[in-house]
BASEMI-801040 format. One record per residue: residue in one letter; residue number from 1; x, y, z of N, C-alpha, C in turn. Coordinates in pm, whole numbers, padded with zeros to 5 digits. Atoms other than C-alpha are relative to their C-alpha. Layout:
  code  pos     n.u     n.v     n.w    ca.u    ca.v    ca.w     c.u     c.v     c.w
     A  NUM       X       Y       Z       X       Y       Z       X       Y       Z
...
// end
This chain:
  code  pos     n.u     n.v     n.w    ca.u    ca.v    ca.w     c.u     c.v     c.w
     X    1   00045  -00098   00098  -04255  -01540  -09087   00056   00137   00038
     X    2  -00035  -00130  -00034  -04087  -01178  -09114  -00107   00096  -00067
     X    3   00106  -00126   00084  -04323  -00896  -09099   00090   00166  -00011
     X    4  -00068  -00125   00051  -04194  -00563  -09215  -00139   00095   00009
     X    5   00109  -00106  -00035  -04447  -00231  -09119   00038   00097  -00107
     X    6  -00073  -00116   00109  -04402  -00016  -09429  -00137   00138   00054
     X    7   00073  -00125  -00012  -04568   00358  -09369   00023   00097  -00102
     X    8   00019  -00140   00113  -04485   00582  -09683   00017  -00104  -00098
     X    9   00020   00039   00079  -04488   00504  -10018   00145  -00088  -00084
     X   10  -00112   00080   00061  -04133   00460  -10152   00058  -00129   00077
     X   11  -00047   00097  -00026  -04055   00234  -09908  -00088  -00170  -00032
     X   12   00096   00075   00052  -04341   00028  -10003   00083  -00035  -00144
     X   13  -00031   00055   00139  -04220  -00017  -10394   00154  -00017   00000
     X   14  -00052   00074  -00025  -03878  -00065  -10268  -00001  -00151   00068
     X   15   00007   00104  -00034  -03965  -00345  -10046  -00039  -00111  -00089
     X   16   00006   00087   00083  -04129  -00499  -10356   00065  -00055  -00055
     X   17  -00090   00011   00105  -03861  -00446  -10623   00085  -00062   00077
     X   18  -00103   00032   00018  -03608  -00567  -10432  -00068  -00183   00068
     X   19   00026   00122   00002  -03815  -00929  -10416   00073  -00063  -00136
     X   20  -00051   00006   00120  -03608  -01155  -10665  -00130  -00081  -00092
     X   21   00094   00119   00116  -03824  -01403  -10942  -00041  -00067   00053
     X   22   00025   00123  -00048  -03857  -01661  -10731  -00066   00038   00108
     X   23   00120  -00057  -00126  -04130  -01500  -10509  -00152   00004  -00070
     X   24   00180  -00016   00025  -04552  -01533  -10503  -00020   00109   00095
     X   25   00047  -00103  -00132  -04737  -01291  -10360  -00127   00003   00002
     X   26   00194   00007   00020  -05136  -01221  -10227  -00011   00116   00077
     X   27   00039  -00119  -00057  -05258  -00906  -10110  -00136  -00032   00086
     X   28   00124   00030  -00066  -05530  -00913  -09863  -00006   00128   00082
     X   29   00076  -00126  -00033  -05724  -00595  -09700   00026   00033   00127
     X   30   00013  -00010  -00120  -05698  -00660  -09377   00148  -00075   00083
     X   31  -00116  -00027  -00065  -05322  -00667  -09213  -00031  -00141   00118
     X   32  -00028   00073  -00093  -05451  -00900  -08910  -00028  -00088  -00043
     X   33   00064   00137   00032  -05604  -01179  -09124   00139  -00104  -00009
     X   34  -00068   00123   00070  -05375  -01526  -09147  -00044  -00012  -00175
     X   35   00036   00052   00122  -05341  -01674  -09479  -00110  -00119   00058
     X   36   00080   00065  -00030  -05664  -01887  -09497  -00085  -00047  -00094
     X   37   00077   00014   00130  -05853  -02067  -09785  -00128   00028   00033
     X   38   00172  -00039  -00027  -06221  -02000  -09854  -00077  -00128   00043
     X   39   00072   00141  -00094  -06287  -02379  -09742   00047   00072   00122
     X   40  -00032  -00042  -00173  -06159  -02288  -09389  -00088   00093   00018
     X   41   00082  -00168  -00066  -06347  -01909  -09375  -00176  -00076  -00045
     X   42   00155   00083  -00003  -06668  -02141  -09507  -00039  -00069   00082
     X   43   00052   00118  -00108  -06643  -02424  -09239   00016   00092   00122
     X   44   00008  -00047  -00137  -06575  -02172  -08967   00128  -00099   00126
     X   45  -00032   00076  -00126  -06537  -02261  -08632  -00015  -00157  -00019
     X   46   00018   00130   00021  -06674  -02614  -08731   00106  -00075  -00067
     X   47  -00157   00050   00064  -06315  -02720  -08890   00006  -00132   00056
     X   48  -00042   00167  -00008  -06200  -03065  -08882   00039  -00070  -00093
     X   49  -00037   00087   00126  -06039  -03275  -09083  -00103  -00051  -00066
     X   50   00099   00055   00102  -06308  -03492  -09168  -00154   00060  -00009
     X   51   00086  -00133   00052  -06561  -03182  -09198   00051   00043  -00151
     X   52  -00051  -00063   00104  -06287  -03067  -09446  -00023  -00083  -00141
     X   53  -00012   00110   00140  -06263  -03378  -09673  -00156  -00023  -00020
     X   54   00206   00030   00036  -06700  -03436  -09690   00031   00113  -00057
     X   55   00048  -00131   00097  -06697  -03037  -09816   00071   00000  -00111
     X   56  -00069  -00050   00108  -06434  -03076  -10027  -00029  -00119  -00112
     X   57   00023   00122   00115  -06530  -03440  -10172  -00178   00046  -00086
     X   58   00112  -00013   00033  -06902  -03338  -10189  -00004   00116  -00075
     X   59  -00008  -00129   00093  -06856  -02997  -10359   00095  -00041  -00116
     X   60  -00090   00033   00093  -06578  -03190  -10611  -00103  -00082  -00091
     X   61   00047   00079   00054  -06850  -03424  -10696  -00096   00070  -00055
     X   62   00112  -00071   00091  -07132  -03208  -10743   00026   00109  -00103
     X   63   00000  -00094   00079  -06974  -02973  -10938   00047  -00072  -00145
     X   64  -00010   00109   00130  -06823  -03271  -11192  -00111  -00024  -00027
     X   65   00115   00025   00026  -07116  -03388  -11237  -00110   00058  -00083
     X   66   00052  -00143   00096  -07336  -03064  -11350   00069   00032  -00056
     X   67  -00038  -00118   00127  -07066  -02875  -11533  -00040  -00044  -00163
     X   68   00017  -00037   00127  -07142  -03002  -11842  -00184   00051  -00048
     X   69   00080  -00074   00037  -07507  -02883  -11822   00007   00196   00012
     X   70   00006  -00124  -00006  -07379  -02546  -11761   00117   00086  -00084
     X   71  -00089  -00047   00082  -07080  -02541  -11986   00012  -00054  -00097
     X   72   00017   00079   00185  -07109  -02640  -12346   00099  -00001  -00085
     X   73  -00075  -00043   00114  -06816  -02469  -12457   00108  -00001   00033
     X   74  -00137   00021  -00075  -06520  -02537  -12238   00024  -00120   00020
     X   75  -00005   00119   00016  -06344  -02827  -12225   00022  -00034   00185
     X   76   00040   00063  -00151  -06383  -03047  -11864   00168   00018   00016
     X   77  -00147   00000  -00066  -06056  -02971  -11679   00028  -00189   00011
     X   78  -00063   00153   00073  -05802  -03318  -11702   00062  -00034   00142
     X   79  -00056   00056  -00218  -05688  -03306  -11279  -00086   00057   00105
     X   80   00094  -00018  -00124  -05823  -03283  -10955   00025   00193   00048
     X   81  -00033  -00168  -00052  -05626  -02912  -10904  -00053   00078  -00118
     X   82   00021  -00101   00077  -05737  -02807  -11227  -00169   00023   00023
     X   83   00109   00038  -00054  -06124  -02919  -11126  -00005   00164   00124
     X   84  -00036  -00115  -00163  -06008  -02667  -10776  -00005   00154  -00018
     X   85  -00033  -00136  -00007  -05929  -02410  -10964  -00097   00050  -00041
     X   86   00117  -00083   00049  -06240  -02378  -11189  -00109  -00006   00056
     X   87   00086  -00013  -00066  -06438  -02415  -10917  -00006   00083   00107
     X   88  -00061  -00115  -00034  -06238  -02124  -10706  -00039   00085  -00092
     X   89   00023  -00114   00079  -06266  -01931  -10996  -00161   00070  -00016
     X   90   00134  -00010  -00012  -06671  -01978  -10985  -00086  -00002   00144
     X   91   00061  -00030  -00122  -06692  -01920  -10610  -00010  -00083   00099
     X   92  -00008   00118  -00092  -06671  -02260  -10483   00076   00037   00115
     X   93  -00131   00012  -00057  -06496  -02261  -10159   00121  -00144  -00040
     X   94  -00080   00148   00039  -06196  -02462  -10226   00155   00018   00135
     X   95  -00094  -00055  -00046  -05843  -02513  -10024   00093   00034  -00089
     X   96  -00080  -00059   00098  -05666  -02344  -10290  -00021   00191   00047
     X   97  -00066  -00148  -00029  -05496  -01976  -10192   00015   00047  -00120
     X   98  -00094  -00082   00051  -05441  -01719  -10468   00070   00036   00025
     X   99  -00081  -00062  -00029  -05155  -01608  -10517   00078   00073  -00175
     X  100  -00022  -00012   00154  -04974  -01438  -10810   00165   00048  -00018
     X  101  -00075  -00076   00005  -04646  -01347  -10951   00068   00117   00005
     X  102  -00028  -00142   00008  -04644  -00997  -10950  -00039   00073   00157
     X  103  -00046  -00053  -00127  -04591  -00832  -10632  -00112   00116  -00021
     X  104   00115  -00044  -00018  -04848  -00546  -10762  -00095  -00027  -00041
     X  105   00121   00096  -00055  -05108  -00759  -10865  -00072   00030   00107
     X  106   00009   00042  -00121  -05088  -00839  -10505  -00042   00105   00059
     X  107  -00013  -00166  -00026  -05108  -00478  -10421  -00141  -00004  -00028
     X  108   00129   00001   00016  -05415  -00455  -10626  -00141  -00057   00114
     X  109   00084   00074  -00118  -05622  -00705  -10453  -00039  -00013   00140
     X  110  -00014   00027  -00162  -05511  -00639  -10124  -00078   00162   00042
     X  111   00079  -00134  -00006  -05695  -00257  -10232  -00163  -00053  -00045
     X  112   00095   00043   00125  -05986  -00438  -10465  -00107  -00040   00142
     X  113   00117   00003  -00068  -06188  -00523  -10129   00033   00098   00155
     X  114  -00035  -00119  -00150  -06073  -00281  -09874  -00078   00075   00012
     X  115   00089  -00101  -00075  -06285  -00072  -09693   00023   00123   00081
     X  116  -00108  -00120  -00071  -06137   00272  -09606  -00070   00030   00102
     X  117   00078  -00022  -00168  -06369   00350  -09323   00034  -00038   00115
     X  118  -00014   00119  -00065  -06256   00088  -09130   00170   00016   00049
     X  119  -00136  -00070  -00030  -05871   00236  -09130   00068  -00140   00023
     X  120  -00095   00145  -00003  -05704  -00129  -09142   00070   00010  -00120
     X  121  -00121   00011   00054  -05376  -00191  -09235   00006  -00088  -00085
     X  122  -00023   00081   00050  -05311  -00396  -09485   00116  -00086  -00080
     X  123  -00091   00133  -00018  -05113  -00675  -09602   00033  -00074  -00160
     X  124  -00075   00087   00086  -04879  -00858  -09859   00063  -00094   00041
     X  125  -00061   00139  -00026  -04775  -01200  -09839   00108  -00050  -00069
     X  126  -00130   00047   00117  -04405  -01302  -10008   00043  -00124   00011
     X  127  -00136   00112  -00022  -04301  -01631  -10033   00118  -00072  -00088
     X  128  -00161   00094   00058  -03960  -01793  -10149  -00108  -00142  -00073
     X  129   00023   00149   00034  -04142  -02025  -10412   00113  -00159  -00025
     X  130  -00124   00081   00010  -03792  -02183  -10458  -00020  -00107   00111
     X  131  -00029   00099  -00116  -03738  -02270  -10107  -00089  -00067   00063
     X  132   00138   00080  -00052  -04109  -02396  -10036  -00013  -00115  -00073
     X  133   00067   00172   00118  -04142  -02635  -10324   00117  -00099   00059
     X  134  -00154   00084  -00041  -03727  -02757  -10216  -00044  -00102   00136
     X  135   00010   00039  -00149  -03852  -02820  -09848  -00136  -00090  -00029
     X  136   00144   00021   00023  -04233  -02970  -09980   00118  -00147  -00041
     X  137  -00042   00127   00062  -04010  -03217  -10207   00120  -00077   00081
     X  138  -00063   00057  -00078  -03791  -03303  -09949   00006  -00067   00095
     X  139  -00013   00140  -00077  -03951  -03428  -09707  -00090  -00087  -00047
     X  140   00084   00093   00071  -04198  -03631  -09945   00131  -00094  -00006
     X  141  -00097   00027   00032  -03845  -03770  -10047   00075  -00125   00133
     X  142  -00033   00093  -00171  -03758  -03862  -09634  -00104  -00085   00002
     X  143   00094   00042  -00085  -04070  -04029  -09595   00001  -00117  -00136
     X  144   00045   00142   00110  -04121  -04229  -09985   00137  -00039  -00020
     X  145  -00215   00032   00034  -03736  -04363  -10049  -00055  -00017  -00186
     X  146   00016   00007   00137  -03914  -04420  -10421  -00049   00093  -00071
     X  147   00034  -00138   00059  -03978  -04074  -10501   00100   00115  -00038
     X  148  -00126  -00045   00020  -03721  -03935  -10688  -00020   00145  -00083
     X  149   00020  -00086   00063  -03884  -03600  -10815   00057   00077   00047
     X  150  -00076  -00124  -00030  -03694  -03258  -10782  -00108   00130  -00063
     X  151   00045  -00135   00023  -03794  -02928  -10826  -00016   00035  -00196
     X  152   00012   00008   00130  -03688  -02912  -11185  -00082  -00131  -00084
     X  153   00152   00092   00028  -03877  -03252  -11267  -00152  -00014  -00056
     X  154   00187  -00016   00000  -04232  -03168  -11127  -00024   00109  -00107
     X  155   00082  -00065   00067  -04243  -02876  -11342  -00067  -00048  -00105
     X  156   00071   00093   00123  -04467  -02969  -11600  -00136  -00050   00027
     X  157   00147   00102  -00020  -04667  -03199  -11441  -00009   00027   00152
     X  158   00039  -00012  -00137  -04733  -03072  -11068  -00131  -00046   00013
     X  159   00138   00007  -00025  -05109  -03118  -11098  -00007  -00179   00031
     X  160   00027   00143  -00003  -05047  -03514  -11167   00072  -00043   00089
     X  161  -00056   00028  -00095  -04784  -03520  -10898  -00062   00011   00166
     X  162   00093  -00042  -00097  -05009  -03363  -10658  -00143  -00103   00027
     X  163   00111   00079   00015  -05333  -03577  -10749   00096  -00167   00060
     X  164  -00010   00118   00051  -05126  -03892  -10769   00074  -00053   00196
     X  165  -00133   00020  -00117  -04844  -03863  -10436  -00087   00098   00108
     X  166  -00011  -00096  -00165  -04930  -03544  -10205  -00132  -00010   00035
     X  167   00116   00055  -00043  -05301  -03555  -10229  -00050  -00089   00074
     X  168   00027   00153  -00057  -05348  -03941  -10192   00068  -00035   00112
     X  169  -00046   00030  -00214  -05119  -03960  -09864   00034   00134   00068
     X  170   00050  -00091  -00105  -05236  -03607  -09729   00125   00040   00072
     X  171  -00107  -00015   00000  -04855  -03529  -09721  -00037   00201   00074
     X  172  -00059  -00130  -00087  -04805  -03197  -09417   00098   00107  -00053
     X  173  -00133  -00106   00108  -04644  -02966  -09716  -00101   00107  -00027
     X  174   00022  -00118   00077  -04714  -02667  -09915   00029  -00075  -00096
     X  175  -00042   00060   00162  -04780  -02755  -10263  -00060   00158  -00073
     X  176   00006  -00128   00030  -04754  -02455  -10498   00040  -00019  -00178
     X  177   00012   00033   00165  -04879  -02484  -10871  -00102   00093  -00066
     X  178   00143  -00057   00076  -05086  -02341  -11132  -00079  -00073  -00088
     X  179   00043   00105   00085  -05281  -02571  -11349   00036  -00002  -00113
     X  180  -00074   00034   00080  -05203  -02739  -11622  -00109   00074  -00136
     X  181   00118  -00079   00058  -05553  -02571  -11790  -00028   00136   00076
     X  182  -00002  -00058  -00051  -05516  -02241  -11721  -00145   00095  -00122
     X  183   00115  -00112   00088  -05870  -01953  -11841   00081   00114   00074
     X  184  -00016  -00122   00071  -05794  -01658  -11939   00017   00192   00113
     X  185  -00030  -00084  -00067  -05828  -01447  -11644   00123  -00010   00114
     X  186  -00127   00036  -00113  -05550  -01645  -11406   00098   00045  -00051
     X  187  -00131  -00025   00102  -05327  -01588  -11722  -00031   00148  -00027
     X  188  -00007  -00168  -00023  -05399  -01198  -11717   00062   00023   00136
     X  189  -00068  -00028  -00081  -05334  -01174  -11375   00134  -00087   00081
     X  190  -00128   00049  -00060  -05036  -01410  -11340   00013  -00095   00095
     X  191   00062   00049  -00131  -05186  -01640  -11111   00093  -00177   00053
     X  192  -00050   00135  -00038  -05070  -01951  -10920  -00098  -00071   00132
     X  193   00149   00064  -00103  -05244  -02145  -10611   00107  -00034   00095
     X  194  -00080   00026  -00114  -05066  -02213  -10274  -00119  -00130   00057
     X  195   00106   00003  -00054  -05242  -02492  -10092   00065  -00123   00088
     X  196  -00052   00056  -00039  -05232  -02754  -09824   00024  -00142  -00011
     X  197   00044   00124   00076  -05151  -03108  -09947  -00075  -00105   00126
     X  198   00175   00069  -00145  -05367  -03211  -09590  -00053   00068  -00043
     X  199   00075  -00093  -00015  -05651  -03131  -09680  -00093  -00020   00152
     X  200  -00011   00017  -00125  -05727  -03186  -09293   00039   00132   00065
     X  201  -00119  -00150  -00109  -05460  -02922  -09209  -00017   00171  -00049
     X  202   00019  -00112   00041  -05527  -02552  -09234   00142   00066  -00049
     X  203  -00126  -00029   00097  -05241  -02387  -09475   00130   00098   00127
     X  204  -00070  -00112  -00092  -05169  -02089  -09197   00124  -00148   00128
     X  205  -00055   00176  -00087  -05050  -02479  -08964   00127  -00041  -00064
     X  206  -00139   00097   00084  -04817  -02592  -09208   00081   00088  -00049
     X  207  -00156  -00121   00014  -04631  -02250  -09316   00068   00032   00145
     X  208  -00077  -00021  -00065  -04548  -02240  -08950   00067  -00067   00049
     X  209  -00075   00066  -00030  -04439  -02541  -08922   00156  -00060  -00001
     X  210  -00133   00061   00035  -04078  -02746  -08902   00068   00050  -00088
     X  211  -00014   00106   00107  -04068  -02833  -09238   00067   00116  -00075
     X  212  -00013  -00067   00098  -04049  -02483  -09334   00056   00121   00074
     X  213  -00091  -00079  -00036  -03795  -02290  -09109   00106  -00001  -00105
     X  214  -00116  -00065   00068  -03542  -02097  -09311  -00012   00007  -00165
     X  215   00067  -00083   00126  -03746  -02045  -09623  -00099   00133   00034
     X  216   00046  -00138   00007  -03816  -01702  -09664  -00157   00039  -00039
     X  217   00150  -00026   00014  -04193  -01602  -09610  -00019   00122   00106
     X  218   00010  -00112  -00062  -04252  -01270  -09557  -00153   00100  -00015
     X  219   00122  -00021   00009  -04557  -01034  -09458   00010   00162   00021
     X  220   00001  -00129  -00020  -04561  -00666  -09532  -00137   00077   00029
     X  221   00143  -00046  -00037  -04788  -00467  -09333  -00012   00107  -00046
     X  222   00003  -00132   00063  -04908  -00133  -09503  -00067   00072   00031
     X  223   00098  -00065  -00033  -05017   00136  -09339  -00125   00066  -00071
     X  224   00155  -00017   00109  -05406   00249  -09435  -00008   00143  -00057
     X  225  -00016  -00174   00084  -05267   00600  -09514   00033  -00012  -00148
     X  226  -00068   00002   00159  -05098   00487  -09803  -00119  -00013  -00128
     X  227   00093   00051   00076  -05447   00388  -09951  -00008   00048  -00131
     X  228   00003  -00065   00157  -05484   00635  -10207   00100  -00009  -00070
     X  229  -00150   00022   00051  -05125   00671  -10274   00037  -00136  -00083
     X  230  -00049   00138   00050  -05108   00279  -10356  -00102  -00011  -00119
     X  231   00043   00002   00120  -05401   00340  -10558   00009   00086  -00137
     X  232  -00060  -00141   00102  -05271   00611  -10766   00129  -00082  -00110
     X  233  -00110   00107   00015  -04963   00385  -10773  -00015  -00060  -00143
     X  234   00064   00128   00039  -05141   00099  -10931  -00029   00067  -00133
     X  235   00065  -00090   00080  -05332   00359  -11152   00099   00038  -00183
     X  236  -00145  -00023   00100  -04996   00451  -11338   00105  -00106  -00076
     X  237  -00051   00062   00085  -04893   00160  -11414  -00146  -00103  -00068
     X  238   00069   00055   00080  -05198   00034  -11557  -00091  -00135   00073
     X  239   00018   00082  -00069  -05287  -00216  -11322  -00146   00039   00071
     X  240   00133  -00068  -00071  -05685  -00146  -11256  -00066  -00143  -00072
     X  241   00094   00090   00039  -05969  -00419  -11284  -00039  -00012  -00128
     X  242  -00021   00078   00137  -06000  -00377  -11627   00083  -00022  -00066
     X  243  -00093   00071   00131  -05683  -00501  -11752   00012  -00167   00067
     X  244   00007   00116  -00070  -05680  -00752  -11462  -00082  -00139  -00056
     X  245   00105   00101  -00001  -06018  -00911  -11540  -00059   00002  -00149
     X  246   00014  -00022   00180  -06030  -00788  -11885  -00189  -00060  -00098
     X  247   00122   00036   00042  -06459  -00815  -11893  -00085   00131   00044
     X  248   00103  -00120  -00012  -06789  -00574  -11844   00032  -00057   00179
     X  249  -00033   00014  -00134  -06716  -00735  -11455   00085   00052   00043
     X  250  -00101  -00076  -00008  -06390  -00570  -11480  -00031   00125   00035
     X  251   00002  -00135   00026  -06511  -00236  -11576  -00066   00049   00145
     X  252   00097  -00019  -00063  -06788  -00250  -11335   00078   00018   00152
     X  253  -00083  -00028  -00062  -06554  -00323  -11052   00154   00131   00020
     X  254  -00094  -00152   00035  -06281  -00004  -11164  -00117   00110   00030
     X  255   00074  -00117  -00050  -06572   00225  -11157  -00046  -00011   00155
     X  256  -00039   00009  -00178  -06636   00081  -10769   00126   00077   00069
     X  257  -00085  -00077  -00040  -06309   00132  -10700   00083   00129   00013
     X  258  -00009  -00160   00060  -06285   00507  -10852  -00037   00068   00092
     X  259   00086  -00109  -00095  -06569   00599  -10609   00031  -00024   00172
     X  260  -00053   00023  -00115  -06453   00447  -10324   00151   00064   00031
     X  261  -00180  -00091  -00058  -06078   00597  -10340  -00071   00145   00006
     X  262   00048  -00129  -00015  -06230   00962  -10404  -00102   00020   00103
     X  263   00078  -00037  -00134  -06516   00963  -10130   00063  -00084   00136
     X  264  -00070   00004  -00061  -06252   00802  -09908   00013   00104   00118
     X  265  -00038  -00099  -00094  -06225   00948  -09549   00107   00027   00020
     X  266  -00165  -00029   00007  -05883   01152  -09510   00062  -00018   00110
// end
């Protein structure tokens, strides 16, 4: 992983812009954290493979099960990642990573729980979705001799490729999709899902592994001066919780973040 220490501002929105298309990104608050799903930061220290698969089978089941007494008006997601996501989206822990196309998005989010008091650096995550999915389907490829999917292929149908192949033999990759049922706020903010197809294996395990030398995954650290500056940034181009989340939760969150950049210690 290359980390890059950005400290003023322009070099910050150069380092973005000059990411090409074929990059995700996730902002997170805190500079020293690993990437880490909210199953992992839920099980703790208690981690284990088969810790991981009981939370993740038993929280898959109970939440099939109830949604339709609690949703009348949405239709039941049609895969196991799309199931992941609307249960991420409602707080579940799941091993599913946000992540999103837009580089400030990423920016956003990585301000949206920060705590200026606290003077931590914080952090953007870039990866080469190209060369992750290339290296994911490649060595599925070494290992099944009857798996003849490519990059161009899976698009389409990743969710049923995932449920059907990487899921079911717990395949040591990065799988990197967005569902095939996407609501309304993933598709405002551009969203996609990084995650590990062990679900056994913690995600931070398998981006450092082998499989995935010489794809480009990069981690810009940002100093905590820039805070305001990035939110000012953000500000100008329009990019504030309510276009993000586009609800009265939106708004409610922008006026948070208003009072927190202005009573900000300098």
């Amino acid at each position: 992983m290359i980390e890059h220490h950005i400290t003023d501002i322009d070099d910050l929105i150069r380092q973005l812009n000059m990411l090409p298309n074929n990059f995700i990104f996730r902002g997170q608050s805190n500079a020293e954290w690993d990437l880490t799903s909210s199953l992992e930061r839920a099980i703790g220290n208690n981690w284990s493979k088969d810790i991981s698969k009981k939370c993740e089978d038993h929280s898959l089941i109970q939440f099939q099960s109830k949604f339709h007494l609690y949703d009348r008006i949405n239709a039941q997601p049609n895969s196991k990642l799309a199931w992941l996501a609307l249960m991420q989206h409602h707080g579940v822990p799941t091993r599913l990573v946000d992540f999103t196309e837009s580089p400030y998005v990423a920016l956003y989010f990585a301000l949206e729980s920060y705590l200026p008091h606290t003077k931590s650096d914080l952090a953007i995550f870039a990866i080469d979705y190209s060369a992750v999915m290339e290296k994911s389907l490649d060595l599925i490829r070494s290992i099944d001799s009857g798996f003849s999917e490519t990059r161009a292929t899976v698009h389409g149908k990743r969710d049923m490729v995932f449920q059907d192949i990487v899921d079911r033999f717990s395949y040591d990759i990065l799988w990197i999709t967005e569902p095939s049922q996407l609501n309304a706020r993933l598709d405002r903010q551009a969203g996609s899902f990084v995650l590990s197809g062990n679900g056994g294996r913690k995600i931070d395990s398998i981006i450092r592994s082998d499989t995935y030398q010489g794809a480009t995954i990069i981690k810009l650290i940002i100093s905590h001066e820039l805070y305001s500056d990035t939110f000012a940034l953000l500000r100008k181009m329009n990019i504030t919780s309510k276009s993000l989340y586009g609800d009265i939760d939106g708004l409610a969150r922008s006026i948070r973040m208003e009072m927190q950049v202005y009573t900000a210690p300098i």
